[in-house]
Residue frames as a rotation matrix with the C-alpha (Angstrom) as fourth column:
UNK 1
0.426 0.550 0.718 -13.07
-0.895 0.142 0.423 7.71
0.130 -0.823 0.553 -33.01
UNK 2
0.844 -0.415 -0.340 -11.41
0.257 0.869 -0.422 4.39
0.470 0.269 0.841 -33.99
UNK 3
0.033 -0.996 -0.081 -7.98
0.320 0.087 -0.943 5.19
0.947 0.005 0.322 -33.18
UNK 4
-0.191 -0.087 0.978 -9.17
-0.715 -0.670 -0.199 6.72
0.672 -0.737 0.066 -29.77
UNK 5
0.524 0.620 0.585 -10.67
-0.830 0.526 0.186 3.66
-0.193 -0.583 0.790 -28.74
UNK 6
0.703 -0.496 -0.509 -7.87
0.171 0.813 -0.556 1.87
0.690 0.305 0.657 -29.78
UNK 7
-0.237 -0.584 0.777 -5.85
-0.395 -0.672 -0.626 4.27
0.887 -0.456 -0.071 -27.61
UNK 8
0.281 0.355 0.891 -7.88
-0.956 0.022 0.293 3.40
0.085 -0.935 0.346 -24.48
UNK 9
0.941 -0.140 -0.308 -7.23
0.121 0.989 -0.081 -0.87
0.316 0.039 0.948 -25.39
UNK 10
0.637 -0.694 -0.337 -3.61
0.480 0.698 -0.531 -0.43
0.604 0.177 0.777 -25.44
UNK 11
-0.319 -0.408 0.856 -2.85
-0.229 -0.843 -0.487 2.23
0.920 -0.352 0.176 -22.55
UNK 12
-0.487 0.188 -0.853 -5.27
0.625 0.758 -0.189 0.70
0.611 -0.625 -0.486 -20.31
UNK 13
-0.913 -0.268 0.307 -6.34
0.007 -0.764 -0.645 4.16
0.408 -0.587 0.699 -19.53
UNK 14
0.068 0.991 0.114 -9.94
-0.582 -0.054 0.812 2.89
0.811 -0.122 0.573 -18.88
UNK 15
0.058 -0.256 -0.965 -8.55
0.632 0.758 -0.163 0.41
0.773 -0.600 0.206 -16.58
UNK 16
-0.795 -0.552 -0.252 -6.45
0.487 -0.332 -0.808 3.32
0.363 -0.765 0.533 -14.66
UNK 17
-0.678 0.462 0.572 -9.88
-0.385 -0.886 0.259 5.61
0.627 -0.045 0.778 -14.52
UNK 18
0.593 0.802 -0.068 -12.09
-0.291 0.293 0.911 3.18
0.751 -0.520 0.407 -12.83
UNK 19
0.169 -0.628 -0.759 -9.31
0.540 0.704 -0.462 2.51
0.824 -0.332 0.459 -10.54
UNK 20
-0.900 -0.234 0.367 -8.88
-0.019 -0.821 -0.571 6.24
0.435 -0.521 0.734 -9.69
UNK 21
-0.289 0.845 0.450 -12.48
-0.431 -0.535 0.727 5.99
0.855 0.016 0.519 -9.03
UNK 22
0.310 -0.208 -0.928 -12.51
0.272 0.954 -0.123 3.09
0.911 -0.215 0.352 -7.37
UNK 23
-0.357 -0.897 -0.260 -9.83
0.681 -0.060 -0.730 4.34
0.639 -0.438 0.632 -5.34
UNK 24
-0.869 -0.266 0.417 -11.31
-0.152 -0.659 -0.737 7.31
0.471 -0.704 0.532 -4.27
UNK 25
0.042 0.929 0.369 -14.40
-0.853 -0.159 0.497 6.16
0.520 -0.335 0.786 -3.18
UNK 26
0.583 -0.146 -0.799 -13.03
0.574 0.770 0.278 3.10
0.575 -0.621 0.533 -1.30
UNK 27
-0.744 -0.663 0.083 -10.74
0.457 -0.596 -0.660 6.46
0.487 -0.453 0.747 0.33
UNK 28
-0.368 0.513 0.775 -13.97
-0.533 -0.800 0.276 7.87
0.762 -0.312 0.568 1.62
UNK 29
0.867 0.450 -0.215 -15.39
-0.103 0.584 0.805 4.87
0.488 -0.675 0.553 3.55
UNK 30
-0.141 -0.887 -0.440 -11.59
0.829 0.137 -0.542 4.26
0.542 -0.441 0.716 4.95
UNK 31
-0.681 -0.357 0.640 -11.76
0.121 -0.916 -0.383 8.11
0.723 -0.183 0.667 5.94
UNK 32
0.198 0.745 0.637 -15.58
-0.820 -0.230 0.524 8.04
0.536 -0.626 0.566 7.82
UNK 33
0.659 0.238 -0.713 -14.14
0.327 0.764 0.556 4.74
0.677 -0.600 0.426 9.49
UNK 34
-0.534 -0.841 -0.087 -11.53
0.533 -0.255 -0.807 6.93
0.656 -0.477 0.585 10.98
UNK 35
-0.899 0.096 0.427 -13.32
-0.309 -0.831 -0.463 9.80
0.311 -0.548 0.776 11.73
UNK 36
-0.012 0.994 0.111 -16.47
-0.713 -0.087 0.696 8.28
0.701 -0.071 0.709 12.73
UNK 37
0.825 0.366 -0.430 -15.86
-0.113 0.853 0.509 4.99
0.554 -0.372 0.745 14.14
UNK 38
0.219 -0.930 -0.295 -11.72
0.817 0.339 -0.466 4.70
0.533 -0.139 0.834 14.91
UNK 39
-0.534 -0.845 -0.020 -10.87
0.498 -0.295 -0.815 7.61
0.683 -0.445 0.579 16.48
UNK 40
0.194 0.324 0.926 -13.74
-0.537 -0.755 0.376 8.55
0.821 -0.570 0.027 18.68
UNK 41
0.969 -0.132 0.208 -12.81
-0.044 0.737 0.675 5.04
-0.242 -0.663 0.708 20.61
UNK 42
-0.113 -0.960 -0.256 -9.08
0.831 0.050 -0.555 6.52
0.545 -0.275 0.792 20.74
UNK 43
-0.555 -0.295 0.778 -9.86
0.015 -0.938 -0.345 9.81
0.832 -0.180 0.525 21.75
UNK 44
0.764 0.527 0.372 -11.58
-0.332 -0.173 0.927 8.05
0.553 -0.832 0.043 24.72
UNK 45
0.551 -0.821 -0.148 -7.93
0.783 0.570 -0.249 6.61
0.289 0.021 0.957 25.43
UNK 46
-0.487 -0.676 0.553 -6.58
0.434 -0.737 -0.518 10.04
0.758 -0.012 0.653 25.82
UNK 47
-0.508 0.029 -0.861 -6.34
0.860 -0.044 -0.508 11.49
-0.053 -0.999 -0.003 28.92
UNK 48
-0.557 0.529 -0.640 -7.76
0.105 -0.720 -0.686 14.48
-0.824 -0.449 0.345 27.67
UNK 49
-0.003 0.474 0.880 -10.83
0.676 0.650 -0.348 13.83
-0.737 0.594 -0.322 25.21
UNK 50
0.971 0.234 -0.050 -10.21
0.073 -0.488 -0.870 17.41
-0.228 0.841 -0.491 22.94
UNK 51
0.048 -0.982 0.182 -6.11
0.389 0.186 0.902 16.25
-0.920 0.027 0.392 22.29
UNK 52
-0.050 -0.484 0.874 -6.50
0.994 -0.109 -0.003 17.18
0.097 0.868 0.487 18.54
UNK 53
0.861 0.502 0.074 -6.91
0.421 -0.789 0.447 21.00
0.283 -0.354 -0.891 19.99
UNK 54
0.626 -0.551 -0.553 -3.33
0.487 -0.278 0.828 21.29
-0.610 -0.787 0.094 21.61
UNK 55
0.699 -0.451 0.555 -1.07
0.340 -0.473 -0.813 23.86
0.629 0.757 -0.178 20.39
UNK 56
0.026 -0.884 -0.467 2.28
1.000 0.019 0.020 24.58
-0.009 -0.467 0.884 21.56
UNK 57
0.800 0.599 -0.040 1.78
0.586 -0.793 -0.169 28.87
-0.133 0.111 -0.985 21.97
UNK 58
0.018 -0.840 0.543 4.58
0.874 -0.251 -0.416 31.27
0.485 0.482 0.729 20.33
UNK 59
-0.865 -0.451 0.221 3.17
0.279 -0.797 -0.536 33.96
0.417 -0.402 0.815 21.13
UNK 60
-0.264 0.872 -0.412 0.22
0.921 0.100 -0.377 35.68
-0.287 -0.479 -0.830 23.55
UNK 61
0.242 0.717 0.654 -2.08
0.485 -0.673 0.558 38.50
0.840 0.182 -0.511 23.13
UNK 62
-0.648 -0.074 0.758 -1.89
-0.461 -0.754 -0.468 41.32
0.606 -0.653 0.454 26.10
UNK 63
0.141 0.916 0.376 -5.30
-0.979 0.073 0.189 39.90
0.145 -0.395 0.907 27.29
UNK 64
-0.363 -0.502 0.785 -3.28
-0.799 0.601 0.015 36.34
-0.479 -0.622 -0.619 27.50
UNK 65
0.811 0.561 0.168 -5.27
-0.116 0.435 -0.893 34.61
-0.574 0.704 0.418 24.59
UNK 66
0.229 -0.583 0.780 -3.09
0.524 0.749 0.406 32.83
-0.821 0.315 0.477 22.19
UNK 67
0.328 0.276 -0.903 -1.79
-0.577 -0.698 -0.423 34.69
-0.748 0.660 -0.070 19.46
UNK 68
0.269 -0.328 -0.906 0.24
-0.861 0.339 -0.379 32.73
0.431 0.882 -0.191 17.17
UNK 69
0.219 -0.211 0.953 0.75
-0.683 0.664 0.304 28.59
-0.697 -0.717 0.001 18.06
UNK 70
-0.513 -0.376 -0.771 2.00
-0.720 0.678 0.149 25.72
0.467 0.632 -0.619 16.16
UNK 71
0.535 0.829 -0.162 -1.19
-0.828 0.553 0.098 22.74
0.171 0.082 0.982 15.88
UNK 72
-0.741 -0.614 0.274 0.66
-0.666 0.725 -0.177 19.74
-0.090 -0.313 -0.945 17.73
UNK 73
-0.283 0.868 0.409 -2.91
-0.179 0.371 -0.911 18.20
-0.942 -0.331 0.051 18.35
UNK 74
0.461 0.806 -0.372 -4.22
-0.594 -0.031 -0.804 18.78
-0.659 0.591 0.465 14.60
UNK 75
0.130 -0.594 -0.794 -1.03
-0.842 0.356 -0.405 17.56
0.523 0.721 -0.454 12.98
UNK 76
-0.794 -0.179 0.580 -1.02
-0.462 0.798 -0.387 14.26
-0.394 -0.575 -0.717 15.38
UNK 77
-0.184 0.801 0.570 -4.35
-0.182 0.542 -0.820 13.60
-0.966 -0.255 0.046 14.40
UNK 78
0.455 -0.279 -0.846 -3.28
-0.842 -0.445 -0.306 14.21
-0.291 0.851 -0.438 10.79
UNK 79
-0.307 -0.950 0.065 -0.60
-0.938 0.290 -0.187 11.36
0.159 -0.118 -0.980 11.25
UNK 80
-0.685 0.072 0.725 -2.49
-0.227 0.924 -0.306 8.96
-0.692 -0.374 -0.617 13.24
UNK 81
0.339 0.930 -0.143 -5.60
-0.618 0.106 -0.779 9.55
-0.710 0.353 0.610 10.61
UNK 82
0.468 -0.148 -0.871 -3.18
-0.880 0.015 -0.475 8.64
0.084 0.989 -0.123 7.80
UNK 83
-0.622 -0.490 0.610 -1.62
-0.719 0.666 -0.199 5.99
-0.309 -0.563 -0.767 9.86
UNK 84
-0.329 0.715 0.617 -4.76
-0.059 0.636 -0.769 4.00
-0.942 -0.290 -0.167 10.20
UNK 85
0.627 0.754 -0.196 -5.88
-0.557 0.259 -0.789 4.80
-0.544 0.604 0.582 6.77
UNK 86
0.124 -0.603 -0.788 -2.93
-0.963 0.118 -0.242 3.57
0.239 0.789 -0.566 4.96
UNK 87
-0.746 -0.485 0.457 -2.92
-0.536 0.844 0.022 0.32
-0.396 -0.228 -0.889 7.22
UNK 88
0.157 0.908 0.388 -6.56
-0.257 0.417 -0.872 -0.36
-0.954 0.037 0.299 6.46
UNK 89
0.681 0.129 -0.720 -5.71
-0.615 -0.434 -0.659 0.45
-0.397 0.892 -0.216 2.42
UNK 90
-0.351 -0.834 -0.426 -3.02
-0.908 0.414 -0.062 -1.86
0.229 0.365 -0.902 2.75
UNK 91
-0.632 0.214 0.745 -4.93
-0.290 0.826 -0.483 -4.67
-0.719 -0.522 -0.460 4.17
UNK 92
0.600 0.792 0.115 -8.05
-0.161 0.260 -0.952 -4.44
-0.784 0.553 0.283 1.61
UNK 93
0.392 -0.568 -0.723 -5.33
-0.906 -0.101 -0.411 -4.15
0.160 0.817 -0.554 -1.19
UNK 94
-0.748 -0.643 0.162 -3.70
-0.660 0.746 -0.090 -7.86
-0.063 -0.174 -0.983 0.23
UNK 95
-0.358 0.687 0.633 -6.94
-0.013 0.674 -0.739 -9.58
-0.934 -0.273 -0.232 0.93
UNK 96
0.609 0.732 -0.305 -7.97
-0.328 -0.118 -0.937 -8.57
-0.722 0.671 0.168 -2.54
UNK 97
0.419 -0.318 -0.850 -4.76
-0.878 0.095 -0.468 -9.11
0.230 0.943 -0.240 -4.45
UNK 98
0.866 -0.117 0.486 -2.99
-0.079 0.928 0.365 -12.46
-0.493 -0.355 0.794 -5.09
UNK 99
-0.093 -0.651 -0.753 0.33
-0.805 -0.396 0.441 -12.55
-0.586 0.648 -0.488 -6.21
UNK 100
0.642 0.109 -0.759 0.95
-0.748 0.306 -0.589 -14.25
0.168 0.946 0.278 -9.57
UNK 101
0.967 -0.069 0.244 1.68
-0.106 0.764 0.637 -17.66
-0.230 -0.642 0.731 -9.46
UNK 102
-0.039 -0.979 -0.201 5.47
-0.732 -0.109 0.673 -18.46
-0.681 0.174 -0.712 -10.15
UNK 103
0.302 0.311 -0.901 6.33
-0.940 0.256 -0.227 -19.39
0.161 0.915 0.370 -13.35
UNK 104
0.918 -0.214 0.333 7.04
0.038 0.884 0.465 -23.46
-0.394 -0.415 0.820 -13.62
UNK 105
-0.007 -0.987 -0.161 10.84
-0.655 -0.117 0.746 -24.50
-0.755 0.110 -0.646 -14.18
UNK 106
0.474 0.290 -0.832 12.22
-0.820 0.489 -0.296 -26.32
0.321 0.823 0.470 -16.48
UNK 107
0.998 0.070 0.003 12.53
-0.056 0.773 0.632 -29.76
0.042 -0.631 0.775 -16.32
UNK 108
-0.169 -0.926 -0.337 15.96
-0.914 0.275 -0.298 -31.15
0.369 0.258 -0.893 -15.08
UNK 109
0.855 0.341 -0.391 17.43
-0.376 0.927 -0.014 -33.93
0.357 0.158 0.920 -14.29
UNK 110
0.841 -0.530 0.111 20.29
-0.304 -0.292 0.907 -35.10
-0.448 -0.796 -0.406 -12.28
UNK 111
0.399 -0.613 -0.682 23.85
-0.804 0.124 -0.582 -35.92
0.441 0.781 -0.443 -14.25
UNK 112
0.810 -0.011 -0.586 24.99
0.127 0.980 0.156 -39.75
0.572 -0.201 0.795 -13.63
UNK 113
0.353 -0.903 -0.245 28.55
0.782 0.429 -0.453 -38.71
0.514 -0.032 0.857 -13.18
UNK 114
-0.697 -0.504 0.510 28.33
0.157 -0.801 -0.578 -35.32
0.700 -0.322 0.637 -10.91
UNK 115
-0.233 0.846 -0.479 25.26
0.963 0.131 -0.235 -34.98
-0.136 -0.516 -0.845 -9.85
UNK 116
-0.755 0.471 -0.457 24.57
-0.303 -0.867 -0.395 -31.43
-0.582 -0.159 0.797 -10.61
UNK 117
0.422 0.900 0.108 20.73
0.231 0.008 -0.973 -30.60
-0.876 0.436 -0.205 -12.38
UNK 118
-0.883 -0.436 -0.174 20.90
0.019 -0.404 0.914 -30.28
-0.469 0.804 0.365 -16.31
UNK 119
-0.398 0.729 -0.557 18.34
-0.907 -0.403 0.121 -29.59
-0.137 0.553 0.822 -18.54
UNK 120
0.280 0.657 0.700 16.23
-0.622 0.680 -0.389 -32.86
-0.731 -0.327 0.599 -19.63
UNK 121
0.996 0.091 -0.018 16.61
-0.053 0.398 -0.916 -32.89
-0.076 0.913 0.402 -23.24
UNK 122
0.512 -0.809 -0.288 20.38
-0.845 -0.535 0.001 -32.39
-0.154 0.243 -0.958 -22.56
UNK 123
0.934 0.300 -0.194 22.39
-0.295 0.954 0.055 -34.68
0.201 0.006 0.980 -24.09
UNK 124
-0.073 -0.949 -0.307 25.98
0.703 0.170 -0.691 -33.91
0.708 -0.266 0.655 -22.54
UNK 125
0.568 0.027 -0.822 26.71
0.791 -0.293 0.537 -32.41
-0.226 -0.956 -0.188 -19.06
UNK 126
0.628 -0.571 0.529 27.83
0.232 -0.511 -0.828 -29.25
0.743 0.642 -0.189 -19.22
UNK 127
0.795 -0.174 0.581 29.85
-0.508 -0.715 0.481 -29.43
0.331 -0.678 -0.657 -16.05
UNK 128
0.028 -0.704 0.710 31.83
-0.242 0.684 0.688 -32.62
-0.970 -0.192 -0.151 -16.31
UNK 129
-0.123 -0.077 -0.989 31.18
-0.971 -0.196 0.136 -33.12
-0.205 0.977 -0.050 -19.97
UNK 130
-0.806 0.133 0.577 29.90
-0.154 0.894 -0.422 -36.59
-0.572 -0.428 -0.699 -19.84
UNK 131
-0.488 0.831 -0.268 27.23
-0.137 0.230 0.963 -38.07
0.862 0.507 0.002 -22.35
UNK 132
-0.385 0.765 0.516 23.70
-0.904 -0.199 -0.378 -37.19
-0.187 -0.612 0.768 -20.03
């Protein structure tokens, strides 16, 4: 049990699991703001209000009923769903992360006789060779 739970410290795989969880349950509320809230106030935008319906028809039936059609409508709405979620996922993911500050330099210091930057503690320039 020891060595399993050492496993989980130095893999981080408890980290990655509450992430996946995390993840997918911050993927459902993203998903019911699409379909619930975001696209019924697009699909009043669209000239006609059942667009994720259209289908481009291969072929017909004798009786003139569709028989075989390729889902233009379902696979647009497929796109724009994934559109919107990925922008939303990408916003909460910025607002939440910060990048890491940058590390400090080291000190320098300007050479009397060139002026380029050397190290502080240097005590000859390496670019003109001058005592710093």
């Amino acid at each position: 049990m020891k060595g399993f739970v050492e496993f989980l410290r130095q893999t981080n795989a408890l980290a990655l699991a509450v992430g996946v969880i995390i993840g997918g349950a911050v993927g459902k509320v993203v998903s019911s703001l699409v379909a619930d809230i975001l696209m019924p106030l697009i699909s009043l935008a669209m000239p006609a209000g059942d667009w994720r319906e259209a289908k481009l028809a291969l072929t017909h039936r004798p009786d003139g009923a569709i028989d075989k059609a390729i889902g233009l409508g379902a696979f647009s709405g497929t796109v724009i769903d994934f559109v919107i979620v990925a922008f939303v996922v990408y916003m909460i993911t910025r607002s939440l992360l910060k990048p890491a500050p940058a590390a400090p330099s080291p000190a320098t210091r300007k050479c009397a006789e060139c002026l380029e930057d050397i190290p502080a503690a240097a005590r000859k320039c390496r670019h003109c060779g001058s005592a710093a």
